[in-house]
TORTIKE-282651 format. One record per residue (C-alpha): z, x, y; residue number from 1. Coordinates in pm, 1 decimal, decimal comma. Last residue first. Layout:
REM TORTIKE-282651
Z  X  Y  NUM
...
END
This chain:
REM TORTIKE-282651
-7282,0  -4589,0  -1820,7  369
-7071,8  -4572,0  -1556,1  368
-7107,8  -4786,3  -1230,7  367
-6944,3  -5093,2  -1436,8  366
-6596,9  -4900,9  -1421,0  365
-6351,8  -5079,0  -1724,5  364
-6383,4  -4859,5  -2022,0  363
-6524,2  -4518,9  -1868,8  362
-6216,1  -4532,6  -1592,2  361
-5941,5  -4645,3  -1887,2  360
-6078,1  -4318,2  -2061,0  359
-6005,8  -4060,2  -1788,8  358
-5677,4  -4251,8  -1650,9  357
-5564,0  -4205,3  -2045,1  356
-5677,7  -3847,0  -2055,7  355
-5513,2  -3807,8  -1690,5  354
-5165,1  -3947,4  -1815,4  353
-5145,0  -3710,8  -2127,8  352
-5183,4  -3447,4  -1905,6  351
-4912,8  -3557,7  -1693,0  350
-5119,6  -3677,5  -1349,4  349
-4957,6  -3576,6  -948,4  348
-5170,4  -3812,3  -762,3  347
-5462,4  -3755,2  -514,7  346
-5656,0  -3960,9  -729,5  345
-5934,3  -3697,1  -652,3  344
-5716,1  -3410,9  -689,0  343
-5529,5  -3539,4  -995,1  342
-5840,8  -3700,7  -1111,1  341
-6084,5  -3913,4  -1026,6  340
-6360,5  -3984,3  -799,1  339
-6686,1  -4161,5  -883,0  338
-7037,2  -4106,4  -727,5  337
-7333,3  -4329,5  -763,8  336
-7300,7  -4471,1  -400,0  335
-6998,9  -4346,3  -212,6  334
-6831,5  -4665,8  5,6  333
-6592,3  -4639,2  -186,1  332
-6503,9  -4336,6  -136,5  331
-6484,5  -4374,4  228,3  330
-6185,7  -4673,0  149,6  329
-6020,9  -4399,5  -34,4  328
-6005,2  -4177,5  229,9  327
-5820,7  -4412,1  427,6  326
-5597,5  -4459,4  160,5  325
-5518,4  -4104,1  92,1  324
-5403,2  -4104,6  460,0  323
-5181,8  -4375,8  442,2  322
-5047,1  -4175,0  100,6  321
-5028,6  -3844,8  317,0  320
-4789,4  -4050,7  588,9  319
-4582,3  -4226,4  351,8  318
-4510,4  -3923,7  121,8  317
-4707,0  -3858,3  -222,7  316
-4713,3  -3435,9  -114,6  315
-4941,2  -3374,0  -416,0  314
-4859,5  -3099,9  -644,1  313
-5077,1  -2806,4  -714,7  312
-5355,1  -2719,5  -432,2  311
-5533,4  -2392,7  -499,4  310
-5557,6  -2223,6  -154,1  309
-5890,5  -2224,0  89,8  308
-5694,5  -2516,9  305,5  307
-5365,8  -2424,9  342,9  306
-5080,5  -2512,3  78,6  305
-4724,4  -2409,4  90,9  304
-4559,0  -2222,5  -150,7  303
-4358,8  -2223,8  -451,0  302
-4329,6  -1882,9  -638,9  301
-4359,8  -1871,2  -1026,1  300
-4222,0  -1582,7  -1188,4  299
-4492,3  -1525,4  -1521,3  298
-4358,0  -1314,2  -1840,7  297
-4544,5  -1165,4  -2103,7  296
-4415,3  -1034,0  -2425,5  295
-4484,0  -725,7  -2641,4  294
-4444,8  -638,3  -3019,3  293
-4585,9  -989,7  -3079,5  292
-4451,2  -1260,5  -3278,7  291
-4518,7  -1539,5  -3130,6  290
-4329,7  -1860,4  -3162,7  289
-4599,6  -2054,9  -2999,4  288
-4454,5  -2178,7  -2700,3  287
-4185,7  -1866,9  -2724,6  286
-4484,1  -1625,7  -2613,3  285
-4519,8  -1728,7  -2294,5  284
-4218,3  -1609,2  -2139,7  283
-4189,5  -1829,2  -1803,6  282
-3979,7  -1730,7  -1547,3  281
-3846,6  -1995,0  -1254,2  280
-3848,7  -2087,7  -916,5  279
-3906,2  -1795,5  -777,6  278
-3727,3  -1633,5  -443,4  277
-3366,2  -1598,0  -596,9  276
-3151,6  -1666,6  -283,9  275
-3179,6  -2056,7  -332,6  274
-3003,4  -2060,4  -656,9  273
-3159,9  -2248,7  -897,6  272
-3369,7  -2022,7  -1109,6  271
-3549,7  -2208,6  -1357,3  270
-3596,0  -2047,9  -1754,9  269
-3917,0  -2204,6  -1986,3  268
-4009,5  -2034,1  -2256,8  267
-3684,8  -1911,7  -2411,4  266
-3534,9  -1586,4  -2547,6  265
-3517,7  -1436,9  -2193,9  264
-3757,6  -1121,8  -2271,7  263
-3820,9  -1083,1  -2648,9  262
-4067,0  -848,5  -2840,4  261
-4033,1  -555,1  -2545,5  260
-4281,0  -375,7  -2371,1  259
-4323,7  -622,2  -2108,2  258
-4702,8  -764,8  -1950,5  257
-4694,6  -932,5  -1611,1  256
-4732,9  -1214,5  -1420,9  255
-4643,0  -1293,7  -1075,2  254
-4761,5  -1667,5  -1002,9  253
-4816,3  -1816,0  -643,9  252
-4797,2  -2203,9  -672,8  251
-4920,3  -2471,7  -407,1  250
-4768,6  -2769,6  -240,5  249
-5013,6  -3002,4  -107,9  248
-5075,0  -3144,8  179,2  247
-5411,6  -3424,1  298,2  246
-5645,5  -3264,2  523,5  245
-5721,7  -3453,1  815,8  244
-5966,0  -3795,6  885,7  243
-6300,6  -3580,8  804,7  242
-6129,4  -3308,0  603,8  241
-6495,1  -3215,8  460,8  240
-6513,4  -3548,8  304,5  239
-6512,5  -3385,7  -22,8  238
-6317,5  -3209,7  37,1  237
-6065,5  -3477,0  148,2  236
-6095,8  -3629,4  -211,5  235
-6005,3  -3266,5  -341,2  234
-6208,1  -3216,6  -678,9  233
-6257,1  -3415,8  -959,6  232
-6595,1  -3538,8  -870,3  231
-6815,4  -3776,4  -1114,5  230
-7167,9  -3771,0  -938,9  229
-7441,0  -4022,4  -1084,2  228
-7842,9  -3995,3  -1123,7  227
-7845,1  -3588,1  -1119,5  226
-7973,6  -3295,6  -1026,6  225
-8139,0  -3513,4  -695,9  224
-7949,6  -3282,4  -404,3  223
-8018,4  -2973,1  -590,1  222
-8006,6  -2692,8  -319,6  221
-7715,7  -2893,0  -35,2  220
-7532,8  -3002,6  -371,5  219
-7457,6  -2646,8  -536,3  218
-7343,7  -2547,4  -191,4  217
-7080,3  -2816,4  -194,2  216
-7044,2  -2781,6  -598,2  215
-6910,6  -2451,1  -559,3  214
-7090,6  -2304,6  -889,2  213
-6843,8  -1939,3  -1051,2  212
-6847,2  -2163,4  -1353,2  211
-7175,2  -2379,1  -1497,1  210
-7172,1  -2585,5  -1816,5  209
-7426,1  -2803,4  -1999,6  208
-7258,4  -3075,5  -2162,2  207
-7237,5  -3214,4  -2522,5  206
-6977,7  -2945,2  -2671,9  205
-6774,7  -3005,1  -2319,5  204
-6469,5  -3165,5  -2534,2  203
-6498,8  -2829,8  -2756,2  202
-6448,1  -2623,6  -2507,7  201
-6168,6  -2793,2  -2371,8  200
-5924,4  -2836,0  -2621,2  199
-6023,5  -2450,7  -2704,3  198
-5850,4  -2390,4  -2399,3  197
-5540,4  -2566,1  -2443,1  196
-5393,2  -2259,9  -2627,8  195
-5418,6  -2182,6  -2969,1  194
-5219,6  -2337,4  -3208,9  193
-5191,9  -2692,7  -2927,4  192
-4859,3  -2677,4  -2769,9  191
-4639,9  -2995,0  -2842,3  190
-4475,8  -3322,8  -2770,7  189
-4515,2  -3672,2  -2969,0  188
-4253,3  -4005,6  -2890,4  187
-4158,0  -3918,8  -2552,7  186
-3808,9  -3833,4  -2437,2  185
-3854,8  -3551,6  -2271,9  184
-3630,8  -3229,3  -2145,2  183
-3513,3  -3197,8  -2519,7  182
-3129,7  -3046,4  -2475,0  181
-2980,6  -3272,9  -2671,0  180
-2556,4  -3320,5  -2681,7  179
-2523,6  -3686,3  -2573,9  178
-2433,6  -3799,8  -2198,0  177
-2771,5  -3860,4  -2064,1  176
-2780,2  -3773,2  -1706,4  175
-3103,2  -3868,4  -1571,2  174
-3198,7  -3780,1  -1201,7  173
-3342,6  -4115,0  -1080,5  172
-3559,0  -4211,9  -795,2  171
-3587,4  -3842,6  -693,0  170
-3883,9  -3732,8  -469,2  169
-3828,1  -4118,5  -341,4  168
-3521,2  -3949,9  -106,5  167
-3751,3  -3808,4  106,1  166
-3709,8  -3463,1  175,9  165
-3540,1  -3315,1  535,8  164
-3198,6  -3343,9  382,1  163
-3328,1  -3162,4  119,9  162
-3409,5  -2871,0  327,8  161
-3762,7  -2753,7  316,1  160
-4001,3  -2587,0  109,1  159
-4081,5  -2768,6  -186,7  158
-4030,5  -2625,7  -419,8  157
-3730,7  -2388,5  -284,2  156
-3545,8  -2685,7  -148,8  155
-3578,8  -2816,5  -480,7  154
-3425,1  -2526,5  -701,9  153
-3213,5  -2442,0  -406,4  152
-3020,8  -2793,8  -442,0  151
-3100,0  -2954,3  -767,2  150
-2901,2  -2724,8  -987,4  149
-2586,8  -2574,1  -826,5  148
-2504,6  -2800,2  -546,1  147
-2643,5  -3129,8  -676,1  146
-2483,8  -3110,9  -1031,2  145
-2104,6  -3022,7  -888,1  144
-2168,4  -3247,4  -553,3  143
-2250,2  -3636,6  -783,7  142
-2507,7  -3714,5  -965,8  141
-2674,9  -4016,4  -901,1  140
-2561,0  -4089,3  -542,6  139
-2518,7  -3688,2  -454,9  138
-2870,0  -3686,9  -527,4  137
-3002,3  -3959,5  -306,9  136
-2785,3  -3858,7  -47,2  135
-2991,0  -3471,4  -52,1  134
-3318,6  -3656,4  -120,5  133
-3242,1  -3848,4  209,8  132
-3141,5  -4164,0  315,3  131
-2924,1  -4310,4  64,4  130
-2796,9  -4649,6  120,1  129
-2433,4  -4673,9  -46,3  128
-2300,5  -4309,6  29,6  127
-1928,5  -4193,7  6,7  126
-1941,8  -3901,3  -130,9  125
-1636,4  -3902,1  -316,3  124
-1710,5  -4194,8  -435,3  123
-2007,0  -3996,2  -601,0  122
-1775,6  -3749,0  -665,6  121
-1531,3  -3931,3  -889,8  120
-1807,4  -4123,7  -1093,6  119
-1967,1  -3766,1  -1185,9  118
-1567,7  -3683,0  -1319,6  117
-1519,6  -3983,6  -1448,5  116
-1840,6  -4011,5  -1636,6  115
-1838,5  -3678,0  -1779,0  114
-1448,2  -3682,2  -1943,3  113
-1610,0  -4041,6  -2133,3  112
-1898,0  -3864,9  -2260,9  111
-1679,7  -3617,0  -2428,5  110
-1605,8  -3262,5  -2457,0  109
-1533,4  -3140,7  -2075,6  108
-1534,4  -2772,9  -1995,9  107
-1661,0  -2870,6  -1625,9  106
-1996,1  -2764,6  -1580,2  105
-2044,6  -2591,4  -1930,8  104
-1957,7  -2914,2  -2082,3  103
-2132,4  -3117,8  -1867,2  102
-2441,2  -2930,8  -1947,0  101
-2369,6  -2944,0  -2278,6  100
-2335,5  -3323,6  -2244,5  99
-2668,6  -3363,9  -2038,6  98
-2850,7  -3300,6  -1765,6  97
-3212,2  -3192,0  -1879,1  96
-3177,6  -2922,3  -1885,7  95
-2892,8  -2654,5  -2007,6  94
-2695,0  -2435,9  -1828,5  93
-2639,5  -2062,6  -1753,3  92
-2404,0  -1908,8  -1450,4  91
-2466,5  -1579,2  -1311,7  90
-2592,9  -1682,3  -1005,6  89
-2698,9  -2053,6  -1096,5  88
-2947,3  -2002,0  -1402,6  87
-3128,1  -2304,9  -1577,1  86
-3247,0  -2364,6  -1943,9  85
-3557,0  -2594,7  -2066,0  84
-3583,7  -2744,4  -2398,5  83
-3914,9  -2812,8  -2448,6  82
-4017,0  -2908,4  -2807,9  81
-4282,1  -2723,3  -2976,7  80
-4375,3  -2878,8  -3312,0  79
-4714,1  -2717,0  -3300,2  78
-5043,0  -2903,1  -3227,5  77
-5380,7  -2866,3  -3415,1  76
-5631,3  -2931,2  -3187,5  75
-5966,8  -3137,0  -3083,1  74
-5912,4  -3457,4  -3289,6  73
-5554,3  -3445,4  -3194,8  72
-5619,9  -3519,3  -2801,3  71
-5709,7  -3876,5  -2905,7  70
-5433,7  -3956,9  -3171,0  69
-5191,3  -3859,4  -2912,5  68
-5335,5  -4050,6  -2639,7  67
-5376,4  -4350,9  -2890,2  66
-5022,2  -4265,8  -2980,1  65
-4872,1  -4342,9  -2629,9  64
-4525,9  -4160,1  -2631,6  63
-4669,0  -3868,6  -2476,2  62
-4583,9  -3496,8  -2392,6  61
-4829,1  -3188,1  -2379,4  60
-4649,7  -2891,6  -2253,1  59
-4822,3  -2691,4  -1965,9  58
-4641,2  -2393,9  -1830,6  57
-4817,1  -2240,6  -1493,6  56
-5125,6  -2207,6  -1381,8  55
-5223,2  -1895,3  -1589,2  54
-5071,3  -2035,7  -1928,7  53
-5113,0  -1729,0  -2164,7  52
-5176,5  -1762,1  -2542,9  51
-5006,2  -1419,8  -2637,1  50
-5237,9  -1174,9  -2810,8  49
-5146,7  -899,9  -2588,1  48
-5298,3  -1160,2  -2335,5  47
-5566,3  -1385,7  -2430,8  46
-5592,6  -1651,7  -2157,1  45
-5520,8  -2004,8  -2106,8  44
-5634,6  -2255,4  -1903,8  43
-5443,2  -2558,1  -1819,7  42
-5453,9  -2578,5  -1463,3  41
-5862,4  -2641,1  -1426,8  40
-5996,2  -2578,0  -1857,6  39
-6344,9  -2410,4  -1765,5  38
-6360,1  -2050,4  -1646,0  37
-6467,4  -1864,0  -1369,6  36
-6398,8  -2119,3  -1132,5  35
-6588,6  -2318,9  -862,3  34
-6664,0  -2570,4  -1150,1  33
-6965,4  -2730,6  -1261,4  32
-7025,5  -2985,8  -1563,9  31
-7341,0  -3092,1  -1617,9  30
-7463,6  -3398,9  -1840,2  29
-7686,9  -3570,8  -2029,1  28
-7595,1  -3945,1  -2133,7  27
-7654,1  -3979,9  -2512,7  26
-7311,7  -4180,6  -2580,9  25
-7132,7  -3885,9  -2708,9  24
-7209,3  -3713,9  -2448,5  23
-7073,7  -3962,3  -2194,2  22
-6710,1  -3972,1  -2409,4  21
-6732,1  -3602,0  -2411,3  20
-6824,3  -3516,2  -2027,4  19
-6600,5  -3781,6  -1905,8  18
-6299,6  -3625,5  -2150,2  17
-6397,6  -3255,3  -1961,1  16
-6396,9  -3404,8  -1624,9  15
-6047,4  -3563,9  -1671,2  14
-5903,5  -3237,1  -1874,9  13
-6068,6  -2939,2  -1612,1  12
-6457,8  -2838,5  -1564,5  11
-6471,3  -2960,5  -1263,3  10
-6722,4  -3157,9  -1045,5  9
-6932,5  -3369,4  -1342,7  8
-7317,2  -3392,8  -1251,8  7
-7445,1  -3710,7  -1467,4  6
-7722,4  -3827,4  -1601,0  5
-7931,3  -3501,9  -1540,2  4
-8241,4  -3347,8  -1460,5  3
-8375,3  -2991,4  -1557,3  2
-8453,2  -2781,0  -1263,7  1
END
């Protein structure tokens, strides 16, 4: 079997910018991935020709133009700008928190009517030291924002009361008290025309490529493949849950194909309320201002993570980050293989965060290159 430089675990963005950046440097590589396709959590699919996001709605957000620079060489990117809406029962408000939010709230009209009234309940509350992610709410946002839009929304995420979360999950709930519903405040946002996809594909151009390969029975037949192992997978994997698996939350997705042009007239749409068993609807389409006769729709359903699942979000509390740590120090004790990633970082990464983790990684490891 042909030899290699490098055998790259995952075919998703951090393996993908390793496999460019090497290639373009001469180093030969192979990229494997337990999946049928490349692109990890941002693949999408052809659907009714609607750019699908199978793992859930991806919107590329930076304020770092080298990043932005960077990922346009590969894509032409729309003028998207996310401008998420929530439902309480058979209430509707904007996200992030701000003035029409307030507005609808309360039927205030000016940043001055919102501070009192947020000011008023958190006295009303009467917590200093929060100790919970339910305190920690009230604290920054008072009972009216807490009850109807944090509330079930997080309890259902994450599967547990919020009096049983820490209160770190939310450092800071932003209120800003202007009229603008754009969820970020970075400097560039958008959908690449297309889907992220093609991103992909053409960051792999250099590498050989494998899907449907579990690298774990891919590495007991071709032990010597390759000099150097870059692995993007799960870091206690890896380690075949030597010291404990590590949690995760995980995400179920029901998606399905409507015959009408225009669903909920918005991408993005959370649920709130705590009876309502997804989280939120996404309508594809509206990323890309499609045009299609149809429309398809995805409910995403929290859940929680068992080994054999696809892991989502990292569970970053003290007793999984001691455990990370441990891990950690086996890793580095790995000769000739490098871990990265959201998986192997065991850290929740924006996308425009993992490219720049990706690139800082081939700048300042000496084991690479």
């Amino acid at each position: 079997m042909k030899k290699y430089d490098y055998l790259i675990v995952g075919a998703g963005l951090y393996g993908a910018v390793m496999a460019y950046e090497l290639g373009k440097k001469g180093r030969k590589c192979l990229v494997i991935d337990r999946r049928h396709h490349i692109a990890g959590n941002i693949y999408c699919e052809d659907v009714e020709g609607i750019h699908v996001h199978k793992y859930g709605a991806h919107i590329f957000h930076t304020s770092d133009k080298k990043i932005w620079d960077y990922v346009n060489q590969f894509a032409e990117f729309n003028n998207y700008i996310n401008s998420p809406v929530a439902i309480y029962k058979d209430e509707l408000y904007n996200l992030p928190f701000n003035m029409n939010t307030f507005s609808r709230m309360w039927g205030v009209r000016t940043p001055e009517e919102a501070k009192e009234i947020i000011e008023r309940q958190r006295r009303e509350a009467g917590i200093t030291e929060p100790k919970n992610l339910e305190e920690q709410a009230l604290f920054l946002v008072g009972r009216d924002i807490y009850e109807k839009l944090v509330k079930g929304y997080t309890e259902k995420q994450w599967g547990r009361k919020c009096t049983e979360l820490p209160a770190f999950i939310i450092k800071r709930l932003p209120c800003r008290f202007v009229y603008d519903n754009n969820y970020f405040n970075d400097r560039y946002q958008g959908i690449p025309v297309g889907g992220y996809t093609p991103i992909v594909e053409k960051m792999l151009a250099f590498a050989d490529v494998w899907t449907d390969t579990d690298y774990f029975s891919f590495r007991k037949e071709n032990p010597d493949i390759a000099e150097k192992t870059i692995f993007t997978g799960m870091i206690d994997e890896y380690f075949d849950y030597c010291l404990g698996a590590l949690e995760y939350r995980s995400v179920r997705f029901e998606t399905e194909v409507l015959d009408c042009e225009n669903y909920q007239g918005n991408a993005v749409v959370n649920y709130t309320d705590r009876e309502v068993p997804y989280t939120r609807v996404i309508e594809h389409k509206h990323f890309e201002s499609g045009r299609q006769k149809k429309t398809v729709i995805s409910r995403e359903y929290s859940s929680e993570w068992k080994v054999g699942m696809d892991p989502y979000y990292p569970v970053n509390d003290g007793r999984n980050n001691a455990l990370f740590e441990e891990y950690r120090k086996l890793a580095k004790k790995e000769e000739n293989v490098i871990f990265g990633g959201r998986l192997g970082d065991y850290k929740y990464y924006d996308m425009d965060k993992v490219i720049a983790a990706a690139l800082q990684r081939l700048e300042e490891d000496p084991m690479i290159f």
